[in-house]
C-alpha positions in Angstrom: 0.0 0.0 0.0 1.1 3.6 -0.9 0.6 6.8 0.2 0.7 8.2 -3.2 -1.9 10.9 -4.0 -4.6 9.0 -6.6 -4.0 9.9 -9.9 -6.0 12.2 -11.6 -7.8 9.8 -14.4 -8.4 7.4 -11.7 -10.4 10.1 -10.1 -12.4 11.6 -12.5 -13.4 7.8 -13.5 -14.7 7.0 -9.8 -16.0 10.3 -9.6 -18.6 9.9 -12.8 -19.1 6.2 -11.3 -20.3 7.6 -8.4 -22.5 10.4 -9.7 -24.1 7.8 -12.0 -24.8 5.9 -8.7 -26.3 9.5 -6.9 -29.3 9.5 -9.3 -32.0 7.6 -7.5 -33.4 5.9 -10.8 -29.9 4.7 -11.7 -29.3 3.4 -8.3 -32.5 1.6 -8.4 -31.6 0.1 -12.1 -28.1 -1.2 -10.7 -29.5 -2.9 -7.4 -32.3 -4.8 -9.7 -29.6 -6.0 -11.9 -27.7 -7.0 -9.1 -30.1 -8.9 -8.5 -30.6 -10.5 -11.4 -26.6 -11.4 -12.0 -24.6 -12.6 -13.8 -27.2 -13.0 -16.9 -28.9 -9.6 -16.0 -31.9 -8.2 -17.5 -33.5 -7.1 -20.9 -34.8 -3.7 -21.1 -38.3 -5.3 -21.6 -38.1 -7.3 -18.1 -36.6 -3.9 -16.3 -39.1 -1.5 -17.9 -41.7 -3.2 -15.5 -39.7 -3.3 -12.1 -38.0 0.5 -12.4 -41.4 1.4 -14.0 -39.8 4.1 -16.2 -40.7 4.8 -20.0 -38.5 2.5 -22.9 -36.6 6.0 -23.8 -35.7 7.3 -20.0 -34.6 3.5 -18.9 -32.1 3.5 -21.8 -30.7 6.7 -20.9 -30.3 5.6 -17.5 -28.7 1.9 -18.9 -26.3 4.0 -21.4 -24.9 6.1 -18.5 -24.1 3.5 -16.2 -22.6 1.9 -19.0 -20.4 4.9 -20.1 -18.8 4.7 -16.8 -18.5 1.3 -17.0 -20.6 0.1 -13.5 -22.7 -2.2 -16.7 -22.2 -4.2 -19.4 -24.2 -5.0 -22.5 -24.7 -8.0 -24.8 -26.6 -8.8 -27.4 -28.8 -11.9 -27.8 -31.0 -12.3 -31.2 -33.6 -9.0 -31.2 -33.2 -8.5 -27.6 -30.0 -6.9 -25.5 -29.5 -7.6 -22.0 -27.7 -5.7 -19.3 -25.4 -6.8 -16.5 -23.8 -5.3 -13.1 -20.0 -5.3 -14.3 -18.8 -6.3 -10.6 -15.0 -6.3 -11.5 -15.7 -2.2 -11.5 -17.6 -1.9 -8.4 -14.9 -4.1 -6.4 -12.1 -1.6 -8.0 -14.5 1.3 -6.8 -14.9 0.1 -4.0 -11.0 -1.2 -2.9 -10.3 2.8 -4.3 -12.9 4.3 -2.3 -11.3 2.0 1.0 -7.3 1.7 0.1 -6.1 4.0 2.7 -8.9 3.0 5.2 -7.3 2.8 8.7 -4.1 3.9 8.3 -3.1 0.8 6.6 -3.2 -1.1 10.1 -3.8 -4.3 9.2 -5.4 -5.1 12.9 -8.1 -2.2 12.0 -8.8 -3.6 8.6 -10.5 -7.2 10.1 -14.5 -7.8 8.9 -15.4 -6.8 12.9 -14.2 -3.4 12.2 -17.0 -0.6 10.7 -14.4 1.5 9.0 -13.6 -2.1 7.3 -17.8 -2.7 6.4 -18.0 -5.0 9.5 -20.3 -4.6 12.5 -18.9 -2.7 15.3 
C-alpha cells in the first residue's frame, strides 16, 4: 500500500461512477440487476420493475454503461444488461485503500471503517 496521492484519471473515472450511482433511478436500475446477476436483464423485463418509460430507462442503462458500472450483450432481437462487478470491487478497494491507516489489525471484517459490524 502507498501513500501516493490517486491519480488524476483514476479520479475523474470514480467520480462519474459515483454520480451515476447518486441519481436515485440509476441506483434503483443497478440494485435490480444486481439482483438478477450474472445473466442480467433485458430492457423489456426492467421497464416493469424501475417502472420508467422504454426511452428514459435506456438513458439511464447508457450512463451506467459509459462509466462502465454495466455491461451489454446482445442476444437475437433482444440486449441484455449486466452489473460489471469487476468495476464496483475496483470502486470500492479505491474508495477504501487508505482506510485505517493501513493497520492491518483495524482492517478485520469486525471493524465498521472495514464494512463489519462494530
Amino acid at each position: 500500500m502507498t501513500d501516493a496521492v490517486p491519480d488524476t484519471t483514476r479520479l475523474q473515472e470514480a467520480s462519474a461512477q459515483l454520480a451515476a450511482l447518486a441519481e436515485p433511478a440509476r441506483l434503483s436500475i443497478y440494485r435490480h440487476l444486481v439482483r438478477h446477476a450474472p445473466d442480467g436483464l433485458c430492457v423489456g423485463e426492467l421497464i416493469p420493475e424501475i417502472g420508467l418509460s422504454q426511452p428514459t430507462l435506456s438513458f439511464h442503462l447508457k450512463t451506467l454503461r459509459q462509466v462502465g458500472l454495466v455491461t451489454r450483450r446482445k442476444s437475437g432481437r433482444h440486449v441484455f444488461y449486466a452489473p460489471e462487478f469487476r468495476a464496483m470491487h475496483e470502486l470500492m478497494r479505491f474508495l477504501t485503500e487508505h482506510c485505517c491507516a493501513g493497520d492491518a489489525d483495524l482492517q478485520q471484517p469486525n471493524n465498521p471503517c472495514a464494512g463489519g459490524v462494530a
